[in-house]
C-alpha positions as CSV (number, residue, x, y, z in Angstrom):
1,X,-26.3,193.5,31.5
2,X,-27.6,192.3,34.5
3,X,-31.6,192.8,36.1
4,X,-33.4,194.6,33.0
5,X,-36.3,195.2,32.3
6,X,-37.7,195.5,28.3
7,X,-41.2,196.5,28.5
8,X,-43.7,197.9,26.2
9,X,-41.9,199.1,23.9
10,X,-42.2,198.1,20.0
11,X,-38.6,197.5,17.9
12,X,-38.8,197.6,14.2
13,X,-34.9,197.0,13.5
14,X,-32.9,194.5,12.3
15,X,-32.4,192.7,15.7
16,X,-35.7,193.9,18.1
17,X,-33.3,193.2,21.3
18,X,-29.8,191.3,21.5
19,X,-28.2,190.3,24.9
20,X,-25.0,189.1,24.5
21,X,-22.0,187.8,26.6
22,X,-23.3,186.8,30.3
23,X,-26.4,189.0,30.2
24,X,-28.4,187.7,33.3
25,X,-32.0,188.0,35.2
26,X,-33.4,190.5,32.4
27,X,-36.9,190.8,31.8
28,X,-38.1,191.4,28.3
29,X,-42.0,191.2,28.5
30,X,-45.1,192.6,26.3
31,X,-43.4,194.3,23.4
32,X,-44.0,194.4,19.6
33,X,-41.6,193.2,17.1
34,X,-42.5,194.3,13.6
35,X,-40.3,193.2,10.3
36,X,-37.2,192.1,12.1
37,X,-34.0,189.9,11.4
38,X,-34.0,188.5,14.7
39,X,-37.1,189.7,16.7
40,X,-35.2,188.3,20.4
41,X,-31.2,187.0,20.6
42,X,-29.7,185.4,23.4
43,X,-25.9,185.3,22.4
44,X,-23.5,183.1,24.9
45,X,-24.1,182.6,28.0
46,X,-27.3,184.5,28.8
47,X,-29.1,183.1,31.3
48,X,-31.9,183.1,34.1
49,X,-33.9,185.8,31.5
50,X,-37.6,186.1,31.3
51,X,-39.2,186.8,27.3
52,X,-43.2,186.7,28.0
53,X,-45.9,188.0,26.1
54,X,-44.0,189.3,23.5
55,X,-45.9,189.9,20.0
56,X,-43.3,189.1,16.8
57,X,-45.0,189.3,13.2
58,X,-43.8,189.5,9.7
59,X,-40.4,189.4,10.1
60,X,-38.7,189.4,6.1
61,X,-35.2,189.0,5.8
62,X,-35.3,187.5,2.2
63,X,-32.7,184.7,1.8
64,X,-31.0,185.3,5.4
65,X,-31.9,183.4,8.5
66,X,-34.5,184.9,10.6
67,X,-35.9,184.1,13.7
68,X,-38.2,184.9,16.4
69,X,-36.6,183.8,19.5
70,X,-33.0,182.7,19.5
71,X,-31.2,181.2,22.3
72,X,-27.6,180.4,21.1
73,X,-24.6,179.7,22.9
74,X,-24.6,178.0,26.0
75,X,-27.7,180.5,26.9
76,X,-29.4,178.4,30.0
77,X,-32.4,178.6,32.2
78,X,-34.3,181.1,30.8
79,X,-38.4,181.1,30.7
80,X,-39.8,181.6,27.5
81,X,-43.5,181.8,28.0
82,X,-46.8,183.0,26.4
83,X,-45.1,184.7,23.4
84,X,-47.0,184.8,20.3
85,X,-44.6,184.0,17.0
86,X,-46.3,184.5,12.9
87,X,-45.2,184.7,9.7
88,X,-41.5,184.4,10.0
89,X,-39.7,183.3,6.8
90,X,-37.4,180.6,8.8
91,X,-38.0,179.8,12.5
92,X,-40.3,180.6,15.1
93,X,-37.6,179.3,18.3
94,X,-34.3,178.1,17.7
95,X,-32.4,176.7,20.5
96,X,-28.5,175.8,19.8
97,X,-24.8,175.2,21.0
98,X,-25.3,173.9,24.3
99,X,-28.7,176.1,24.8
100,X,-29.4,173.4,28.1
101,X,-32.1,173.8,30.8
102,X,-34.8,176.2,29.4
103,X,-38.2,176.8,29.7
104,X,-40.5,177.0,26.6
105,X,-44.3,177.0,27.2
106,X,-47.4,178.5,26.4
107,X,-46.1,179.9,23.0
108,X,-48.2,180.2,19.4
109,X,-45.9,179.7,16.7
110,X,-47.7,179.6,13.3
111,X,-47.6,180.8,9.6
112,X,-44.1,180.7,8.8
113,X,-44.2,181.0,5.2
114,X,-40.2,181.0,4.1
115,X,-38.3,179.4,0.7
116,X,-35.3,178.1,2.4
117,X,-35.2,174.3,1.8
118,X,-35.8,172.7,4.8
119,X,-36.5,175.6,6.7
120,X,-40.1,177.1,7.7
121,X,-40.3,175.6,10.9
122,X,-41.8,176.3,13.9
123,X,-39.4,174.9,16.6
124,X,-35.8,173.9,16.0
125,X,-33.1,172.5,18.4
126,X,-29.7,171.4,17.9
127,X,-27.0,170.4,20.4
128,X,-29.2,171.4,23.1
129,X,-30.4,169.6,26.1
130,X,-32.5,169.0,29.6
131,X,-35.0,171.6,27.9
132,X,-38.3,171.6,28.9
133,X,-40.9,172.3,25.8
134,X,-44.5,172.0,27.1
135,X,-48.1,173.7,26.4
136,X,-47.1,175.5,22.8
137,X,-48.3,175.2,19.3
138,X,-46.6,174.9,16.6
139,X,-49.0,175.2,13.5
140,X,-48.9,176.1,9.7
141,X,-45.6,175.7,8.6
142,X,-44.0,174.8,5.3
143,X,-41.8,172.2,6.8
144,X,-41.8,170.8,10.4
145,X,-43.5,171.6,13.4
146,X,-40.8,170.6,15.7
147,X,-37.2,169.5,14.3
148,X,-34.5,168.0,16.9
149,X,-31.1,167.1,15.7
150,X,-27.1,166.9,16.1
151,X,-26.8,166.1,20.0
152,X,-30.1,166.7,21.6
153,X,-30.7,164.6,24.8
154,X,-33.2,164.4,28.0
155,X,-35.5,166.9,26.0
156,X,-38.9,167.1,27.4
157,X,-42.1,167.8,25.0
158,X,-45.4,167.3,26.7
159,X,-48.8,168.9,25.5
160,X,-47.2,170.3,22.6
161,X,-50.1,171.0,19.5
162,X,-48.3,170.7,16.1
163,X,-50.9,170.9,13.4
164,X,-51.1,171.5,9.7
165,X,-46.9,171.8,9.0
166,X,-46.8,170.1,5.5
167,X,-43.8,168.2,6.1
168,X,-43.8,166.7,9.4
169,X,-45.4,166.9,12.5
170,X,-42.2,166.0,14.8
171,X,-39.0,164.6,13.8
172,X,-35.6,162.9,16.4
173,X,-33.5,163.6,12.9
174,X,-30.2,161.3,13.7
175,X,-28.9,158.8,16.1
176,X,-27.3,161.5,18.3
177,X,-30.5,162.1,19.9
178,X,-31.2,159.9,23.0
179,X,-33.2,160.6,26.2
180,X,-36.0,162.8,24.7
181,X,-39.6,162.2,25.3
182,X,-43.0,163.0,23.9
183,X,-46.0,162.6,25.4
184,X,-49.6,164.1,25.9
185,X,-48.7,166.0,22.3
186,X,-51.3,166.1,19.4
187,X,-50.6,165.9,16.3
188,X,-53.5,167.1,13.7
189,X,-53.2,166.7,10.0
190,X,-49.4,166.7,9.3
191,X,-48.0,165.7,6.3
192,X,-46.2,163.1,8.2
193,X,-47.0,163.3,12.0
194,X,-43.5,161.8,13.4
195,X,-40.5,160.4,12.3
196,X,-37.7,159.0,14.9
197,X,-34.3,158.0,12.3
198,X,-32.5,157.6,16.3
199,X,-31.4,154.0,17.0
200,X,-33.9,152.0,18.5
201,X,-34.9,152.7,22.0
202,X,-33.0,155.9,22.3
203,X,-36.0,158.2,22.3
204,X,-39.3,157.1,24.3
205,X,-42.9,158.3,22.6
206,X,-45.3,158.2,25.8
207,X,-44.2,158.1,29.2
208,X,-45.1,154.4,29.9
209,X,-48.9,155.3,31.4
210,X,-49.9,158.1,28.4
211,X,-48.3,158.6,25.0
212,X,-49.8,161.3,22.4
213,X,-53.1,161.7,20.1
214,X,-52.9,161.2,17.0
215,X,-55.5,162.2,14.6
216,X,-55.0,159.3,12.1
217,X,-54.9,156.1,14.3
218,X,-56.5,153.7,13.5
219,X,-57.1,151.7,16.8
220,X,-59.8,151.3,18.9
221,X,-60.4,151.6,22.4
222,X,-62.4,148.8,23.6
223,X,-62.0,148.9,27.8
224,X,-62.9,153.0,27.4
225,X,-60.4,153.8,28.9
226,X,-58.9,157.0,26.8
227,X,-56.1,154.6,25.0
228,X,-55.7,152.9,22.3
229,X,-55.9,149.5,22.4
230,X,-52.7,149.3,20.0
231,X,-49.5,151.0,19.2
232,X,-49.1,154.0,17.1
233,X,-45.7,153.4,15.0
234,X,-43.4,156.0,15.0
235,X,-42.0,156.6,11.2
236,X,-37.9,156.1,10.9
237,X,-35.0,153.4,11.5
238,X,-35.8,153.9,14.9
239,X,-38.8,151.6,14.8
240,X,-40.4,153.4,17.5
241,X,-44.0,153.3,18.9
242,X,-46.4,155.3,21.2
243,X,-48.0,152.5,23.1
244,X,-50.3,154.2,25.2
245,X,-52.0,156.6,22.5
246,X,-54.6,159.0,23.3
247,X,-58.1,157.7,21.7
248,X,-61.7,157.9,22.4
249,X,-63.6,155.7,20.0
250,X,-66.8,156.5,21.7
251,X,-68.3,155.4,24.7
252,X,-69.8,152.1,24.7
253,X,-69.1,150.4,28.3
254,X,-71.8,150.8,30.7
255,X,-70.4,152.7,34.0
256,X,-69.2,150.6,37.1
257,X,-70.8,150.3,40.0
258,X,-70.1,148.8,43.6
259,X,-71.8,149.0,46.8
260,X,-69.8,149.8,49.9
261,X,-72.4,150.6,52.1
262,X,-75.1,149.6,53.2
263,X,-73.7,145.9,53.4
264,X,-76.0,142.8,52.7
265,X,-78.5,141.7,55.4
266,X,-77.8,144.8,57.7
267,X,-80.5,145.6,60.1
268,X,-81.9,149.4,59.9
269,X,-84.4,150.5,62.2
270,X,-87.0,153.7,61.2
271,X,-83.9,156.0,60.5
272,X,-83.5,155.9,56.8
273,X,-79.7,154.4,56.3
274,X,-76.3,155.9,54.7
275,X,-75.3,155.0,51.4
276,X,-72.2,154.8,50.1
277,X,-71.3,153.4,46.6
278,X,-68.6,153.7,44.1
279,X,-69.2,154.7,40.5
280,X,-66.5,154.9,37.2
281,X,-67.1,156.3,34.0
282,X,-65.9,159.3,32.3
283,X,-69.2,160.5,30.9
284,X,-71.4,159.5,33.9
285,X,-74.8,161.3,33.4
286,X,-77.4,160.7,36.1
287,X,-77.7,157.9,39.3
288,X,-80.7,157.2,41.3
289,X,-82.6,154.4,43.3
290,X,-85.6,152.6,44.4
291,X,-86.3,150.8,47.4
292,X,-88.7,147.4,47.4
293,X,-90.0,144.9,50.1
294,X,-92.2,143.0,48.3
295,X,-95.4,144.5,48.2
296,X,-94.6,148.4,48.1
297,X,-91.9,149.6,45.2
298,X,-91.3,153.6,45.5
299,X,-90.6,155.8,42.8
300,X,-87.3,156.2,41.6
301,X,-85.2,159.0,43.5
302,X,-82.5,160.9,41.7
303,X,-79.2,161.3,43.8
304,X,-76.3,163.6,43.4
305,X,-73.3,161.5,43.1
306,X,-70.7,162.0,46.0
307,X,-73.6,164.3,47.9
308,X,-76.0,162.3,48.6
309,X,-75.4,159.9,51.0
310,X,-78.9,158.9,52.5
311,X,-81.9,157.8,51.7
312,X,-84.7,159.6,51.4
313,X,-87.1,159.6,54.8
314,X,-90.2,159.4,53.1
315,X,-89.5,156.6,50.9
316,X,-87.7,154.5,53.7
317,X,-91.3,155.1,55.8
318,X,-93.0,153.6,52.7
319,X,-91.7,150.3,53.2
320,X,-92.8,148.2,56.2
321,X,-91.0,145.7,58.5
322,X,-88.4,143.0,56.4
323,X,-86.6,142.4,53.8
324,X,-85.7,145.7,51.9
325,X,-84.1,145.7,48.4
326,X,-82.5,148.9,47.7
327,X,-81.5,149.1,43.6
328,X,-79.1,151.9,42.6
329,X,-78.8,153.0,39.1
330,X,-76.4,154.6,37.0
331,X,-76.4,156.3,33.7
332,X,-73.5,158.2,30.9
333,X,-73.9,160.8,28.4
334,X,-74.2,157.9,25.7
335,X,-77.3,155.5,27.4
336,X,-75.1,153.2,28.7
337,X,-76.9,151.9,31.8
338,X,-75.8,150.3,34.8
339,X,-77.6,149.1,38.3
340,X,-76.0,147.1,41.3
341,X,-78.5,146.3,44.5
342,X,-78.6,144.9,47.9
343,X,-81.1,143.4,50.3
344,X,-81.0,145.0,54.0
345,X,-83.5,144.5,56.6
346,X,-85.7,146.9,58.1
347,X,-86.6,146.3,62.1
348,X,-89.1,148.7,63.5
349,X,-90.6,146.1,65.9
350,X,-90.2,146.4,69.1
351,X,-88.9,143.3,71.7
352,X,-91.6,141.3,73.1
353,X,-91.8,141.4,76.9
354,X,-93.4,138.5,79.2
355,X,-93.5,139.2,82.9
356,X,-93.0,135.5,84.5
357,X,-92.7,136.8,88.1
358,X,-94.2,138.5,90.2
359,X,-98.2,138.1,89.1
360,X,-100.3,140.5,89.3
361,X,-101.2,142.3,92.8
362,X,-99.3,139.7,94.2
363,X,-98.5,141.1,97.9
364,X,-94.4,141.9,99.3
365,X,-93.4,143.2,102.5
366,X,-90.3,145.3,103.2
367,X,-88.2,142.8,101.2
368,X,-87.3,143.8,97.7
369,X,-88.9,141.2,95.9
370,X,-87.2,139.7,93.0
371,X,-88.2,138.9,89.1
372,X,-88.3,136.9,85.9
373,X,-89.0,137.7,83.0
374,X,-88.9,136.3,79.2
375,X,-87.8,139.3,76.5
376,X,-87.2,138.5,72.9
377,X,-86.2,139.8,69.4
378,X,-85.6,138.4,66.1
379,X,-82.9,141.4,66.2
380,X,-81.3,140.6,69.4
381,X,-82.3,142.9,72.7
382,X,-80.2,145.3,73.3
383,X,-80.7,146.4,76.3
384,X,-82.6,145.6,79.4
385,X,-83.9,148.0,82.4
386,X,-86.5,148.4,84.9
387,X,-87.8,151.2,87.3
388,X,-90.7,151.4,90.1
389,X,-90.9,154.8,90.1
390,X,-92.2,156.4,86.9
391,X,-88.5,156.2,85.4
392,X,-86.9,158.7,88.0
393,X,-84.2,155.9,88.8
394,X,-83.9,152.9,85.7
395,X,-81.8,149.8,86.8
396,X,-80.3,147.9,83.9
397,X,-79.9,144.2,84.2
398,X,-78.9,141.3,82.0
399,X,-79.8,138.0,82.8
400,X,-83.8,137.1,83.2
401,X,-84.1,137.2,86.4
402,X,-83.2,140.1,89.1
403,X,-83.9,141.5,92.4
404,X,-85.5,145.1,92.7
405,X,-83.4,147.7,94.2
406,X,-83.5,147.4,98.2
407,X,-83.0,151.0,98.6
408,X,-85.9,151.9,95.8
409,X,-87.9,149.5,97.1
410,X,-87.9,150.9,100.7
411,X,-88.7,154.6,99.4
412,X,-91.7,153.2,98.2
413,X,-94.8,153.4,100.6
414,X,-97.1,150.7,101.6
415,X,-99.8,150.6,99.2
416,X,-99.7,149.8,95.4
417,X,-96.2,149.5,93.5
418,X,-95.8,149.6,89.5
419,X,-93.1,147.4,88.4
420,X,-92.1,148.3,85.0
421,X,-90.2,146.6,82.4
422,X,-88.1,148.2,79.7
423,X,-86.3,146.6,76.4
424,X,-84.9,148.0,73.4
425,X,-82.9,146.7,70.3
426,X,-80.0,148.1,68.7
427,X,-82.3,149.8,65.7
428,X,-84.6,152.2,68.3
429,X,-87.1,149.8,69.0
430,X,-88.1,149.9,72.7
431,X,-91.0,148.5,74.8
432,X,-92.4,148.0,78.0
433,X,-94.5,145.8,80.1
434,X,-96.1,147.4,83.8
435,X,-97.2,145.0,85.9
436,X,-99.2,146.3,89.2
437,X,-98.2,144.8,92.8
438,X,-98.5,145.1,96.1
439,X,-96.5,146.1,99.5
440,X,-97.9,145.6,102.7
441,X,-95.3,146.7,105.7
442,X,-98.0,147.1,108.1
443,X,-97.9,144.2,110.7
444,X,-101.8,142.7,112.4
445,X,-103.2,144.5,114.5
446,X,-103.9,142.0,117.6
447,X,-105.9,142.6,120.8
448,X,-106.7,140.0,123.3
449,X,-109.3,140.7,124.9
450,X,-109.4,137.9,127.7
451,X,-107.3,137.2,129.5
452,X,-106.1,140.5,130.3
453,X,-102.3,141.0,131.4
454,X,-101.5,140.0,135.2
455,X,-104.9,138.2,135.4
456,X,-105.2,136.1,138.5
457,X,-106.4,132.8,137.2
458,X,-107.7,129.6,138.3
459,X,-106.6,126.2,137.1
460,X,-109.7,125.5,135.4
461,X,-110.0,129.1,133.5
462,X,-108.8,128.3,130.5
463,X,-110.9,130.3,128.0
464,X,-109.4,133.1,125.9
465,X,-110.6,135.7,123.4
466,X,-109.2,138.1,120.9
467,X,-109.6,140.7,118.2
468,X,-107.9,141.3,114.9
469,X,-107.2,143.3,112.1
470,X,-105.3,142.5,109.0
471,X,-106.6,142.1,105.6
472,X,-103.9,140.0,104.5
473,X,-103.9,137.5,107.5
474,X,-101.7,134.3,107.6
475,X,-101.7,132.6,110.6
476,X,-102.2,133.0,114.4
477,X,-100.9,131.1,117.4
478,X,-99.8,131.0,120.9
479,X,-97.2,129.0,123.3
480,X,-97.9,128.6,127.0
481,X,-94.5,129.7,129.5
482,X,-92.0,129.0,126.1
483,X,-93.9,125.8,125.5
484,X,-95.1,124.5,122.5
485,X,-97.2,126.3,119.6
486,X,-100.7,126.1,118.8
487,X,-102.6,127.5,116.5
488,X,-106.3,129.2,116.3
489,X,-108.4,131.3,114.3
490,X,-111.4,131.6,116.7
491,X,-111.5,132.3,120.2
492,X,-111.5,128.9,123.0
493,X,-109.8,127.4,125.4
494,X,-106.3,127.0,126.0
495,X,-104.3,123.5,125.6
496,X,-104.9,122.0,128.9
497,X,-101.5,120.2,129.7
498,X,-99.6,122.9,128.6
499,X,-101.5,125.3,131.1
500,X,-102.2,123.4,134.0
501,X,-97.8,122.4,133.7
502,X,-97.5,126.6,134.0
503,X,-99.8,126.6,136.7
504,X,-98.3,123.6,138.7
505,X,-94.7,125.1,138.2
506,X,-95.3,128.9,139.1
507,X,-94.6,129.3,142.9
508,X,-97.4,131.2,144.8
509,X,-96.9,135.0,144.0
510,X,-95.7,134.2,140.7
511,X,-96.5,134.7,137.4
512,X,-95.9,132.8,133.9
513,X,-96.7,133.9,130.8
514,X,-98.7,133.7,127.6
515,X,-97.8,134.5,123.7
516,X,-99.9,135.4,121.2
517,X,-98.6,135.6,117.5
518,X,-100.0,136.5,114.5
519,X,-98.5,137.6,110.8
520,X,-99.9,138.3,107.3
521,X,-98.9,137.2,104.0
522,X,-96.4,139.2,103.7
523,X,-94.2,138.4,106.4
524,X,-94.8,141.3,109.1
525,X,-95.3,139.7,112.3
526,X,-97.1,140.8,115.9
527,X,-96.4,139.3,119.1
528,X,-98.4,140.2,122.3
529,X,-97.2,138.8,126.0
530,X,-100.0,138.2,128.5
531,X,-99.0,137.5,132.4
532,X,-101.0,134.9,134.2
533,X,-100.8,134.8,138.2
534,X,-102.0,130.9,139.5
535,X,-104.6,131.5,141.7
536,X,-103.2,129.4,144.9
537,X,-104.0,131.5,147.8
538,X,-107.5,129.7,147.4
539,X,-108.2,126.1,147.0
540,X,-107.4,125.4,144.1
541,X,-109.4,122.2,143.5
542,X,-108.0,118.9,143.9
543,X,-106.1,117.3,140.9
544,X,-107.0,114.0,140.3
545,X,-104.0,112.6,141.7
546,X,-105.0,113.8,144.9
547,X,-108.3,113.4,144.7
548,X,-107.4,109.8,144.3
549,X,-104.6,109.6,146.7
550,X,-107.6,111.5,149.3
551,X,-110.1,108.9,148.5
552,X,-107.7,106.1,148.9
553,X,-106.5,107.1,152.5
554,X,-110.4,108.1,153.7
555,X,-111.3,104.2,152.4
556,X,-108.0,103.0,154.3
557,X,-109.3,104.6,157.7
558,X,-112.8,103.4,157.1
559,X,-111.5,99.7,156.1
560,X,-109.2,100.1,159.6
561,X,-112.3,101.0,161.8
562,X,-114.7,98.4,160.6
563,X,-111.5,96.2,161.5
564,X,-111.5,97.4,164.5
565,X,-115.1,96.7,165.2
566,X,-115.4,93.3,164.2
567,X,-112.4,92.6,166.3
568,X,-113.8,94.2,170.1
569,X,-117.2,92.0,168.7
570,X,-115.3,88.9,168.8
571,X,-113.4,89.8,172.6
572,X,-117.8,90.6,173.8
573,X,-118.9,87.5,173.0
């Protein structure tokens, strides 16, 4: 009998439904079994069959053996799950003769009110193993809740309930047994909750992290951590214990708590910061904080754990500039409390700015003039920037000193330039300094007025006059025919030697020339060439060289003619 399905129905003879000899994949799910010998057999070598949310009751088969679910015969692999089992005079599930690899969970077993002697039992194995029993309850009977015996190994029971069975809760019943394990079972007012007669070590109680609960230990749990603190012994020559039982003695340890964020002195800025911390307890109840900086403590601010990760705005803008101590608090179900804190600092200052160079209105010319500055922060500066136009174009820099843009600085018109000065820190915090200067790219405006160009001078005219217009004046000054330079500021005469070694030197018809100069503060510069032409067609005058030389010869020719007189005197007489 191969892929079956028994559903529904309700059986109310002696066996409800027998498979037997290889009967495979069947499905036998949500019937009713009423007064039955055997409510469900599997007879040799059924396997891979489903039995779910079957309802057995009452079964009475007086001095005979009846069950509810019966696997027998090298039956393997089958699910049995969310069956509900009550009032059967012997067992609830047997499992025997090589009945390996099953699945028994989710089943109610109770109320199995029979007079065999040592029978009334809610789960029985024998020669059977690699079972997995998990999630059932096994409750009410005359004798034992669970019974394993004669050959049983690798069995798995885990979060088993077996609970008010007068004789025993759980019992390994000889030496044959090895390789089974309990754990995460409770065991409620047994007459004797376990009992392992294997040999020592053969059969394991928890599962080396969690054993069972029992409602009779008497241990505590000091570290609250769900365990005993003790073993649980295990009745039977197997001297066995559960080491890790399940017990909850009360809480009485205040949660843990750690701070992973913020970290200790770190700088915030107006931005209220993330928080990150890390609570344990199993009963945790409420958390919250308060922020302080010495003069201003806020209100404390409930948090949900795990979803709140900031603080709140407002109370961050409560507290000033410093030293911020943020406390976090912790509660559980039973008042234990708990707090942890750390100090950060709060920078909402921004970096102080001092312009060194240029000073105010201080004139430029078409050269980008260059500047210094001093810029601190008890935060460190950040970064560093300037701009002359409004902030159209910034320029960063990084030392204290730097050179404005040329190309900026030549877009800019002459007139009134607004240098500005920019810093920041790494919290928001940024400033600025303008400072107001000046660019002047228009050169003096020079006339001279006399001589005018190609004048025809003598060697005596010497005088000169001029006009000029420049607010920011510097200097003014003139050279004579590439000579040297001398300066004025008024108008006068021009340096004789140099003029009259022009004059001497330019041939008749010739011309040498004069060059006026002058430049403002800011460096632009005007130059305007005058041509003189010697006046030698004329007399000149006579230098006085040859005046000299003139007067010499004329006394020379009179000394000669007196002479000459005196001597025809002498030849009269």
């Amino acid at each position: 009998m191969w892929f079956n399905t028994i559903k529904g129905g309700t059986f109310e003879q002696e066996n409800g439904v027998l498979l037997e000899n290889k009967c495979y994949n069947n499905t036998i799910i949500n019937n009713i079994f009423i007064n039955l010998m055997r409510g469900i057999y599997l007879w040799t070598q059924c396997d891979n069959n489903i039995i779910s949310g079957n309802n057995l009751f009452e079964d009475d088969g007086g001095t005979v053996f009846p069950y509810g679910i019966e696997l027998n015969d090298n039956s393997e692999r089958n699910i049995i799950i969310n069956n509900t089992i009550r009032n059967h005079s012997y067992l609830g599930i047997f499992l025997h003769v090589s009945s390996d690899y099953n699945y028994i969970a989710g089943n109610k077993v109770w109320h199995n009110d029979g007079l065999l002697a040592k029978g009334n039992m809610g789960f029985f194995m024998s020669n059977s193993d690699n079972n997995t029993i998990i999630d059932n309850i096994f409750t009410n009977h005359s004798n034992y809740g669970i019974l394993i015996q004669n050959n049983c190994d690798d069995n798995n029971f885990t979060d088993n309930t077996a609970a008010n069975n007068s004789y025993r809760g759980a019992e390994v019943d000889d030496t044959t047994c090895t390789g089974n394990i309990f754990w995460l079972n409770k065991f409620f007012n047994n007459g004797l909750h376990a009992k392992d007669d294997s040999d020592p070590g053969d059969n394991q109680w928890d599962n080396g992290f969690i054993g069972n609960y029992w409602d009779n230990y008497t241990g505590i749990d000091a570290n609250d951590d769900g365990l005993g603190d003790s073993y649980y012994s295990i009745a039977g020559i197997a001297l066995a214990n559960d080491t890790k039982p399940i017990w909850n003695d009360g809480d009485d340890i205040a949660p843990v708590i750690s701070i992973s964020a913020p970290n200790p002195n770190q700088i915030f800025g107006n931005t209220a910061p993330d928080f990150n911390i890390l609570i344990t307890d199993l009963n945790l109840h409420s958390t919250w904080y308060s922020i302080w900086n010495g003069s201003v403590l806020t209100t404390n601010k409930t948090f949900s754990y795990g979803v709140d990760t900031t603080i709140d705005q407002s109370f961050w803008d409560r507290v000033g500039n410093g030293t911020v101590l943020i406390s976090f608090y912790v509660n559980d179900t039973n008042g234990n409390l708990n707090w942890t804190e750390v100090t950060v600092r709060k920078d909402i200052n921004a970096p102080s700015i001092t312009i060194n160079s240029p000073t105010a209105n201080e004139l430029f010319g078409s050269t980008a003039p260059g500047f210094d500055v001093t810029i601190t922060d008890p935060s460190g500066v950040y970064a560093t920037w300037y701009t002359i136009d409004g902030g159209v174009i910034n320029f960063t820099f990084s030392d204290s000193t730097g050179t404005i843009d040329e190309t900026v600085w030549e877009a800019e018109g002459n007139g009134t330039v607004t240098l500005r000065i920019c810093a920041n820190d790494a919290y928001g915090n940024w400033n600025y300094i303008d400072i107001m200067i000046r660019k002047d790219i228009i050169s003096p405006i020079l006339t001279i007025i006399n001589p005018v160009n190609n004048e025809i001078r003598g060697i005596t005219e010497r005088d000169f006059a001029f006009n000029i217009i420049q607010r920011n004046l510097d200097s003014m000054w003139y050279s004579i025919a590439g000579g040297q330079n001398h300066t004025f500021t008024l108008n006068g005469t021009f340096n004789q030697i140099d003029w009259e070694t022009a004059w001497d030197s330019t041939s008749v018809g010739g011309v040498f020339t004069i060059f006026f100069f002058a430049n403002d503060t800011a460096g632009n510069l005007i130059q305007v060439d005058i041509f003189i032409q010697p006046n030698k067609s004329t007399e000149k005058g006579i230098s006085f060289g040859m005046f000299f030389l003139a007067i010499s010869l004329i006394s020379l020719i009179s000394l000669v003619g007196i002479l000459n007189k005196k001597v025809l005197r002498k030849q009269e007489n």
